[in-house]
Short mmCIF file of the C-alpha atoms (twelve columns), coordinates in Angstrom:
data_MODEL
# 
_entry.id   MODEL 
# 
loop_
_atom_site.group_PDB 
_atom_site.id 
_atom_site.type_symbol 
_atom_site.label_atom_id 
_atom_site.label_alt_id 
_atom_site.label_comp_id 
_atom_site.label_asym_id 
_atom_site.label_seq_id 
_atom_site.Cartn_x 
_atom_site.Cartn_y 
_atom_site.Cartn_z 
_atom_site.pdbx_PDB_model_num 
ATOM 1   C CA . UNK A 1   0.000   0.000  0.000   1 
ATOM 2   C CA . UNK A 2   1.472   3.297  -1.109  1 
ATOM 3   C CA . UNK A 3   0.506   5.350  2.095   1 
ATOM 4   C CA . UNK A 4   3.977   6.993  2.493   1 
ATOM 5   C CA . UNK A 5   4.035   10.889 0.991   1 
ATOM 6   C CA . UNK A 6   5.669   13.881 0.599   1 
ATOM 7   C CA . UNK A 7   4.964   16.744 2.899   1 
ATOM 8   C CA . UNK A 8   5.294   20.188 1.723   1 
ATOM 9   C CA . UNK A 9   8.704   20.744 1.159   1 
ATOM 10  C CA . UNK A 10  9.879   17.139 3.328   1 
ATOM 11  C CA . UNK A 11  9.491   13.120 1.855   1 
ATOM 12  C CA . UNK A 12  8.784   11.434 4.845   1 
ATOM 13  C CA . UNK A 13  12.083  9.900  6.063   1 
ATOM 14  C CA . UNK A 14  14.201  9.234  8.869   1 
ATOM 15  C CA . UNK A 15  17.242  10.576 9.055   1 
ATOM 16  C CA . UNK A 16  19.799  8.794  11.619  1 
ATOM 17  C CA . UNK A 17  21.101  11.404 13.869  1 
ATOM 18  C CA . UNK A 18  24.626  11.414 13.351  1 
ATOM 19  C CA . UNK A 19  27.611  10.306 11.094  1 
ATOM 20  C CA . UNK A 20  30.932  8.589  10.957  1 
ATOM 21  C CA . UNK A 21  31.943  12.187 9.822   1 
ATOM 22  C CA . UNK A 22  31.584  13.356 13.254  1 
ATOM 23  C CA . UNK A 23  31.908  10.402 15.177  1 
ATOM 24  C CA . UNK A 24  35.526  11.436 16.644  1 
ATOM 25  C CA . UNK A 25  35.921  11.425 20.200  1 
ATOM 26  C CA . UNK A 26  35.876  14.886 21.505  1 
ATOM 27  C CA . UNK A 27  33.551  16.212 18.383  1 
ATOM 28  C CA . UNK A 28  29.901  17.001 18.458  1 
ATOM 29  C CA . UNK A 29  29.147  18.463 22.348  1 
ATOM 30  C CA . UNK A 30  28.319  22.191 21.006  1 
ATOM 31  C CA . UNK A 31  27.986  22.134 16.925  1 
ATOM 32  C CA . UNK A 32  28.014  25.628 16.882  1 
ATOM 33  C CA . UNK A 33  30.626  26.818 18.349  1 
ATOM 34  C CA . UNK A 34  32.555  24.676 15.244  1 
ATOM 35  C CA . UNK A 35  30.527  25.087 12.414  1 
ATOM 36  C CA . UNK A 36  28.352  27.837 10.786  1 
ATOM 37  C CA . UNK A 37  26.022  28.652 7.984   1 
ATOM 38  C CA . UNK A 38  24.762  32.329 7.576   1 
ATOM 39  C CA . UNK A 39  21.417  32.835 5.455   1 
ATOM 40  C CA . UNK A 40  23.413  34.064 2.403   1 
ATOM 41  C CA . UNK A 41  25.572  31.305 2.223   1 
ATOM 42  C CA . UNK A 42  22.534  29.434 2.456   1 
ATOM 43  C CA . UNK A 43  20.850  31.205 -0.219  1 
ATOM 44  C CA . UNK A 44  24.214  30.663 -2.410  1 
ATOM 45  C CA . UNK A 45  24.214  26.895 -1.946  1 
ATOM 46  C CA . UNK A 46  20.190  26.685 -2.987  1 
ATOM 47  C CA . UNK A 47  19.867  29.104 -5.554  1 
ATOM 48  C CA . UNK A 48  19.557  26.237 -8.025  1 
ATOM 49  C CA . UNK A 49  16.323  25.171 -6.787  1 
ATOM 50  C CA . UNK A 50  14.399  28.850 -6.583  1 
ATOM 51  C CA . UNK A 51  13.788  28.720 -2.694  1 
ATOM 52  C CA . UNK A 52  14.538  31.985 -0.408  1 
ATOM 53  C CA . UNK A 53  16.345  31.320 2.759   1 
ATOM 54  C CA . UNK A 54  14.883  32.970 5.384   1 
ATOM 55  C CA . UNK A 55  16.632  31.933 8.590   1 
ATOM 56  C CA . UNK A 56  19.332  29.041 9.570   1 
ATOM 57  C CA . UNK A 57  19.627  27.029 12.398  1 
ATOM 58  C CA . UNK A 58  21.206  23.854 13.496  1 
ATOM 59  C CA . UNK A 59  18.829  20.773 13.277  1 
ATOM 60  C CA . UNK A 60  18.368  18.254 16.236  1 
ATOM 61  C CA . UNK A 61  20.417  15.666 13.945  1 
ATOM 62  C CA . UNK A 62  24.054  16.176 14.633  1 
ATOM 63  C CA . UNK A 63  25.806  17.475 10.973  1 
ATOM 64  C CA . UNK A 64  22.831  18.982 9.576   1 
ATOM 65  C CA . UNK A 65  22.042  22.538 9.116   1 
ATOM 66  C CA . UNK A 66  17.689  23.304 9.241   1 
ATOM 67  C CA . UNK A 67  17.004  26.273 6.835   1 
ATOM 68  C CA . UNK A 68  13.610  27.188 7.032   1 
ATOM 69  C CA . UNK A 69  13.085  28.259 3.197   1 
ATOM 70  C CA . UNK A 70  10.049  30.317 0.951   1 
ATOM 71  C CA . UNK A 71  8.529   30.041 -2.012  1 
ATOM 72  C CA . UNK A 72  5.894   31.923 -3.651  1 
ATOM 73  C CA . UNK A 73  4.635   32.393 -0.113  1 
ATOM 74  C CA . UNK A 74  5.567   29.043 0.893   1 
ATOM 75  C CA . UNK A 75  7.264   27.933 4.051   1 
ATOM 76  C CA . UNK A 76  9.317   24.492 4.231   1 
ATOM 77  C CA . UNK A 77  12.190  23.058 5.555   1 
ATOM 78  C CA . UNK A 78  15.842  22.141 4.104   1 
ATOM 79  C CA . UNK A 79  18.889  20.497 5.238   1 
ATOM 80  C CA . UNK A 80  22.175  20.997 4.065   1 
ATOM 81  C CA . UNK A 81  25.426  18.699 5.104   1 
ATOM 82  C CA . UNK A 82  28.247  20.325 7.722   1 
ATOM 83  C CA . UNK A 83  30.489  19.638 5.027   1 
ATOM 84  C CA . UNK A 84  28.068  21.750 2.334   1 
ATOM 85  C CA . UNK A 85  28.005  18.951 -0.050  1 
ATOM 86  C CA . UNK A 86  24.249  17.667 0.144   1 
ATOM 87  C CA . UNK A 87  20.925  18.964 0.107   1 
ATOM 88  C CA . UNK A 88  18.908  16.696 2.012   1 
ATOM 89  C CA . UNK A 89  14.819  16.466 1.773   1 
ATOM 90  C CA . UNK A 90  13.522  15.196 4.129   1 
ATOM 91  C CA . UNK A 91  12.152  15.099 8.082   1 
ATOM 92  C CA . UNK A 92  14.404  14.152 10.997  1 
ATOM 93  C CA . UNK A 93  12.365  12.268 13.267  1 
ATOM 94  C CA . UNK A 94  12.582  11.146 17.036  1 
ATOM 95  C CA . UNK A 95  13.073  7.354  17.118  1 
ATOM 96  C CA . UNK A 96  11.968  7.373  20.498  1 
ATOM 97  C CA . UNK A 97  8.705   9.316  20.189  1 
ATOM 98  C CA . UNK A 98  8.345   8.679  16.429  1 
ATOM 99  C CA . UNK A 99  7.515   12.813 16.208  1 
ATOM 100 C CA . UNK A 100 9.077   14.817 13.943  1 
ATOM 101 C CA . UNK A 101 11.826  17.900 15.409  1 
ATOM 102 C CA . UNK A 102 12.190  21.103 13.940  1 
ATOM 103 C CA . UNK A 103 14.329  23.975 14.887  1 
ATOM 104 C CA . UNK A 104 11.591  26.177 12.949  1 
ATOM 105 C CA . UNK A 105 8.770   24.915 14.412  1 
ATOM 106 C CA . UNK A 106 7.629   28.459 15.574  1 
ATOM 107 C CA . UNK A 107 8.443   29.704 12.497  1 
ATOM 108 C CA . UNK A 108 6.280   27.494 10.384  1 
ATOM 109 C CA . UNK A 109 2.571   27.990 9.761   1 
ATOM 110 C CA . UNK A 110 0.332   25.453 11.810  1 
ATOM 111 C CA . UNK A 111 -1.667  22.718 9.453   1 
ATOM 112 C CA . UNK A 112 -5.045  23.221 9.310   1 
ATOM 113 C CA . UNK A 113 -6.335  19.832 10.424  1 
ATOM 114 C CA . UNK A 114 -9.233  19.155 7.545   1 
ATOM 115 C CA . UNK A 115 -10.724 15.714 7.328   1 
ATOM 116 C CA . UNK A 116 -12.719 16.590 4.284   1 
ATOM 117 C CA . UNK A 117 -13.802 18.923 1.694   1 
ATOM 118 C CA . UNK A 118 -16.867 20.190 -0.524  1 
ATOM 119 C CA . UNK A 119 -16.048 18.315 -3.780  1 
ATOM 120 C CA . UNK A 120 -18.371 20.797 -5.431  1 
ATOM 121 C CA . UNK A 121 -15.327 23.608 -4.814  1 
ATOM 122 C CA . UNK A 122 -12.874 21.637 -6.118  1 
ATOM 123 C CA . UNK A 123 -11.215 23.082 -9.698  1 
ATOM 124 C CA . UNK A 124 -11.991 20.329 -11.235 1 
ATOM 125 C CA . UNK A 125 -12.150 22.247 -14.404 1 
ATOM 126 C CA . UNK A 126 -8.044  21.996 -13.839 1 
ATOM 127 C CA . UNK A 127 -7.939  18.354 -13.478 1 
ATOM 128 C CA . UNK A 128 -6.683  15.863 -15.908 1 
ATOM 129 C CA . UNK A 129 -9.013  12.881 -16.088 1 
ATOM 130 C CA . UNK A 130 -7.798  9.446  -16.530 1 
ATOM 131 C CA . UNK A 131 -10.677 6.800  -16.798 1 
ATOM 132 C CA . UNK A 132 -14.267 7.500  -18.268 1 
ATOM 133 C CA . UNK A 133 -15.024 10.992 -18.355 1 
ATOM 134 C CA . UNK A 134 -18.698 10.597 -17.504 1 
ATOM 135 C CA . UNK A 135 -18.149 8.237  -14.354 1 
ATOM 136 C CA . UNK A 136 -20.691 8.287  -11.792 1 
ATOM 137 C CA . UNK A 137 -17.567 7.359  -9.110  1 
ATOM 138 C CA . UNK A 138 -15.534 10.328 -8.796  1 
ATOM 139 C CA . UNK A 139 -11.926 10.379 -7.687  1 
ATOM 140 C CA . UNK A 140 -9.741  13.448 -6.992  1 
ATOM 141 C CA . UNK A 141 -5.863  12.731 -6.839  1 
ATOM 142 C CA . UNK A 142 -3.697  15.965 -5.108  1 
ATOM 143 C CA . UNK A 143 -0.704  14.430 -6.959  1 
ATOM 144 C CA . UNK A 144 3.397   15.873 -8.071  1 
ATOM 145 C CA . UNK A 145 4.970   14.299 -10.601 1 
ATOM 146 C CA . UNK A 146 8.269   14.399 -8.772  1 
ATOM 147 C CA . UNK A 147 7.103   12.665 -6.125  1 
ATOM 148 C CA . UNK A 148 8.197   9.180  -5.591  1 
ATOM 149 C CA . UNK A 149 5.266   8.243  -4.226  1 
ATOM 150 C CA . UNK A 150 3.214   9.648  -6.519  1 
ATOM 151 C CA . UNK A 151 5.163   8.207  -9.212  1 
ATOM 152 C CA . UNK A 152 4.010   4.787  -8.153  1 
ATOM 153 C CA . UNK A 153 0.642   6.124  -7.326  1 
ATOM 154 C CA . UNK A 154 -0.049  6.777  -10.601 1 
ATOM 155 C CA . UNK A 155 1.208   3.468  -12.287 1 
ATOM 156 C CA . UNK A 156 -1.876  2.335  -9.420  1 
ATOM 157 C CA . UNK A 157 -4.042  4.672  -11.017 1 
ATOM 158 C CA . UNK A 158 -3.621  3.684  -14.646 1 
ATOM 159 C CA . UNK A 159 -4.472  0.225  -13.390 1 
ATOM 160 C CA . UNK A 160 -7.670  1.294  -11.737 1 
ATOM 161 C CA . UNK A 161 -9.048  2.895  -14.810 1 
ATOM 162 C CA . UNK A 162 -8.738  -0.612 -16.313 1 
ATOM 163 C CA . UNK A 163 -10.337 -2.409 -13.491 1 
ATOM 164 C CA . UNK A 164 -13.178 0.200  -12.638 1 
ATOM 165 C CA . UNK A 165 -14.585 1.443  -15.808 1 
ATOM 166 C CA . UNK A 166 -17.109 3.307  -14.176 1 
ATOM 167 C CA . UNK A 167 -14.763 5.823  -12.087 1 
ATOM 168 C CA . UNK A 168 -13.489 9.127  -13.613 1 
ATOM 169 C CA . UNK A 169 -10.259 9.883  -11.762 1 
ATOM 170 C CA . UNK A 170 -9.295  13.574 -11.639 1 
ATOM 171 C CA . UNK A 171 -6.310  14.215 -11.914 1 
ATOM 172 C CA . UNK A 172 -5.262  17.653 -9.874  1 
ATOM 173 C CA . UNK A 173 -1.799  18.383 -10.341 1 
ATOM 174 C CA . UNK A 174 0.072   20.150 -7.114  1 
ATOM 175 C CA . UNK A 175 3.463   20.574 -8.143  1 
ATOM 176 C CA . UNK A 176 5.335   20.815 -4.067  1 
ATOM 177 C CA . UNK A 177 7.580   23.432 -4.101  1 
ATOM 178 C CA . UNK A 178 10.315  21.381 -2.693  1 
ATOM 179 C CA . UNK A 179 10.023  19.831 -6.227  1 
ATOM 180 C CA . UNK A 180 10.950  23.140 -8.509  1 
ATOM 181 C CA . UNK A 181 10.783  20.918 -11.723 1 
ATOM 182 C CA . UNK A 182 7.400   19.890 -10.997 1 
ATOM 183 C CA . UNK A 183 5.317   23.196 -11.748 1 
ATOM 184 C CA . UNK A 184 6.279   23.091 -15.304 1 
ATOM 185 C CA . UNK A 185 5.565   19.340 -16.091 1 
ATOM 186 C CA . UNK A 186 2.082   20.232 -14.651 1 
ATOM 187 C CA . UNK A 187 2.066   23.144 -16.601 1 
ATOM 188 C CA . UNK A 188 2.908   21.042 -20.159 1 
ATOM 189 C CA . UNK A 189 0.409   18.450 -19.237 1 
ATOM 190 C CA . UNK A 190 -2.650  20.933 -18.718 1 
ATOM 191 C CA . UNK A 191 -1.401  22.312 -21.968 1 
ATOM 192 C CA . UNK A 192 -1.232  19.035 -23.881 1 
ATOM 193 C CA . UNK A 193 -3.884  17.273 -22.419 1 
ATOM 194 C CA . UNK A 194 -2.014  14.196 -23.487 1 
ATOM 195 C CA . UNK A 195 -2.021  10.886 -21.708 1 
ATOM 196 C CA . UNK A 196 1.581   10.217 -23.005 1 
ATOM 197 C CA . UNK A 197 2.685   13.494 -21.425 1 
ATOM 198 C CA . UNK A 198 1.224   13.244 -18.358 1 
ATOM 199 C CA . UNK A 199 3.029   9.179  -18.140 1 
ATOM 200 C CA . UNK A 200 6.363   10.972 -19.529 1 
ATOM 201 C CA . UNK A 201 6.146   13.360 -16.273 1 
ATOM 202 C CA . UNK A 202 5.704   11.053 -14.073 1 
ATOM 203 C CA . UNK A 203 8.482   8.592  -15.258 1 
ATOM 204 C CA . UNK A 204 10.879  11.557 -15.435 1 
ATOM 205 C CA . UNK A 205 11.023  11.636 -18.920 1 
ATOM 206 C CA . UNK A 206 10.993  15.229 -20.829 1 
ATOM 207 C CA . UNK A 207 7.778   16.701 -21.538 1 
ATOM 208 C CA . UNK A 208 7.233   19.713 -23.936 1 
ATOM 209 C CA . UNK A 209 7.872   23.585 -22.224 1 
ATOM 210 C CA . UNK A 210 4.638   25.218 -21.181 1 
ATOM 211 C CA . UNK A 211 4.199   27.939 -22.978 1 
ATOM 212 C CA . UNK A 212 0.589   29.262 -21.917 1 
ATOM 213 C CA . UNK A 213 -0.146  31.719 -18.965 1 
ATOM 214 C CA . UNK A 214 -3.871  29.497 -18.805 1 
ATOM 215 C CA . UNK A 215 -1.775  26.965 -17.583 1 
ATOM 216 C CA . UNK A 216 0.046   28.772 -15.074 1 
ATOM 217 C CA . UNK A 217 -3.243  30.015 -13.625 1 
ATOM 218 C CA . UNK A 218 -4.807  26.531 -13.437 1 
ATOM 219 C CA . UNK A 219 -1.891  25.119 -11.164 1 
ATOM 220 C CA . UNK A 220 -2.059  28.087 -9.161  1 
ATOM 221 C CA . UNK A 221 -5.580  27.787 -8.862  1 
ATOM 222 C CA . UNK A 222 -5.166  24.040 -7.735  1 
ATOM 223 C CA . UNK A 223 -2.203  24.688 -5.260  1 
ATOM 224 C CA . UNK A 224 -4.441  27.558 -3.925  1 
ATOM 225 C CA . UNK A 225 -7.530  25.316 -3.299  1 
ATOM 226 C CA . UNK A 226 -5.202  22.954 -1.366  1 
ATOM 227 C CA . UNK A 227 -3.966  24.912 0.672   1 
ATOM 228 C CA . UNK A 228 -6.939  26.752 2.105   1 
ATOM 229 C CA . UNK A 229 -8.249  22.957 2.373   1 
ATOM 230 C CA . UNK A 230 -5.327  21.416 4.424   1 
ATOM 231 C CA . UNK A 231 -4.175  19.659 1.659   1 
ATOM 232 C CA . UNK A 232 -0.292  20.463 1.993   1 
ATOM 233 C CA . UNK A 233 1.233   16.892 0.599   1 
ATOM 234 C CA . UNK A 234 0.637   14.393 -2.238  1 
ATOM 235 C CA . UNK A 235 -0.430  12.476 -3.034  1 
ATOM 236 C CA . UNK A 236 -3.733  13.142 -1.444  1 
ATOM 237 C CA . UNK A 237 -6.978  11.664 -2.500  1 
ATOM 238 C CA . UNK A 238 -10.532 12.957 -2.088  1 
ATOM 239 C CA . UNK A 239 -13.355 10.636 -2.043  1 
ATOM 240 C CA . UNK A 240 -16.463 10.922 -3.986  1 
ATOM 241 C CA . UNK A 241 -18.150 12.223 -0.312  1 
ATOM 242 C CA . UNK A 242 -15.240 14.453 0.483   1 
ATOM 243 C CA . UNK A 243 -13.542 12.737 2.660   1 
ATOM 244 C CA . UNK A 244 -9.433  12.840 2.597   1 
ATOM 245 C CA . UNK A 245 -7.139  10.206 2.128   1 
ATOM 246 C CA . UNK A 246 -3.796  10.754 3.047   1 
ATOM 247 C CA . UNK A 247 -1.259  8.796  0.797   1 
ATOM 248 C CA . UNK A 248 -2.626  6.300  -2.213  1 
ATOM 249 C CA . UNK A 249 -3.370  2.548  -2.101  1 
ATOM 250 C CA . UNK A 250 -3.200  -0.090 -5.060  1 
ATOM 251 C CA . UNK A 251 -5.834  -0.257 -7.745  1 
ATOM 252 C CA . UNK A 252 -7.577  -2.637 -5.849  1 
ATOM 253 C CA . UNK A 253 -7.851  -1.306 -2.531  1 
ATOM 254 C CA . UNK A 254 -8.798  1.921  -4.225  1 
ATOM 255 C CA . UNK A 255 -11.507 0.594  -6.200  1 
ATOM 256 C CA . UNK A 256 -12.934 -1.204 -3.127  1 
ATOM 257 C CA . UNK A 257 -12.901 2.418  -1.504  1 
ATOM 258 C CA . UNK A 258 -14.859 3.496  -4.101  1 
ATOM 259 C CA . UNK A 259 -17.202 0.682  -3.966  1 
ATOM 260 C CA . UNK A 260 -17.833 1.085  -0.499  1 
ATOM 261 C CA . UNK A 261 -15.937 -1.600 1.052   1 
# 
């Protein structure tokens, strides 16, 4: 079952809390006081990816730096090596408590906890459907084609359109910004409206440049919708009654969903 997912701007890993790097006795008491990251070297090192850094701080995990990053009005969280090799996605997590830690925690905006939506004010007028068109089972995917996850999620998907020919599955692409690539494959797939695009974006394959500002506006309209809606990872699925599904299952745990059972 694919119920794993990536949170705005973190996949859901665990990151072991210290290396062999800095494993020498003597090493590792007060991080700080040895190494040091301001916010424009920061900004240097992940300038590549279009994030701002905003503020830097050193994460729970011994040999990480936490910057707490924006874009397009975004908040997330980074990590970047001591050694300022590696950018690392991801979410260190307490093996003890099983909760994640942040150093930004304050700094973050709290989720709004939403078990379910209206599906009547969902864009579906953005969505890409996959399926039959005029099912009378509904399915809405939040789903980034950069995201691993969602990468197998949607081989799942194509297999449920075979199995359950009576299910239109909408498609709403929400490009994460931790996944810069992603708007633009959205983009070129609204544009299209081509089944082989859409598969080429989510096997990583190249997929034609967007060139429309309609486009733009869709995904923004999409990305908007989810997060006013508490819908801040993919992939995410919506039920035909509203309800929220954190994470995707196989074709035939989803079509049992949708059945009822």
């Amino acid at each position: 079952m694919l119920k794993k997912l990536c949170i705005a701007f973190a996949a859901t890993v665990v990151l072991i809390s210290s290396t062999q790097a800095f494993a020498k006795e003597g090493h590792g008491k007060d991080c700080a006081s040895c190494h040091s990251l301001t916010v424009k070297d920061a900004g240097e090192l992940v300038k590549k990816i279009g994030v701002t850094v905003t503020s830097v701080k050193q994460s729970a995990s011994k040999g990480l730096f936490e910057l707490l990053v924006d874009k397009d009005g975004q908040k997330g969280i980074l990590y970047v090596d001591y050694g300022k090799k590696h950018l690392i996605q991801g979410a260190v997590v307490n093996l003890e408590k099983l909760e994640q830690v942040i150093a930004h925690k304050n700094e973050l905006p709290q989720q709004k906890q939403v078990t379910s939506v209206d599906v009547k004010t969902i864009p579906v007028n953005n969505a890409f459907i996959m399926g039959n068109p005029n099912g009378t089972k509904k399915l809405y995917v939040f789903t980034d084609p950069d995201c691993p996850y969602c990468k197998k999620g949607h081989a799942e998907l194509k297999k449920l359109a075979e199995i359950a020919p009576d299910v239109a599955i909408h498609v709403m692409l929400f490009p994460l910004p931790m996944h810069p690539a992603a708007y633009d494959k959205s983009r070129a797939v609204l544009e299209t409206m081509s089944s082989e695009v859409l598969d080429k974006a989510f096997e990583g394959k190249d997929v034609p440049k967007p060139e429309k500002e309609s486009s733009k506006k869709a995904i923004d309209e999409i990305i908007k919708f989810g997060q006013a809606n508490g819908i801040t990872g993919t992939p995410t699925m919506v039920m035909p009654d509203g309800k929220i599904q954190v994470g995707m299952r196989d074709a035939e745990t989803m079509k049992k969903m949708l059945e009822g059972k």
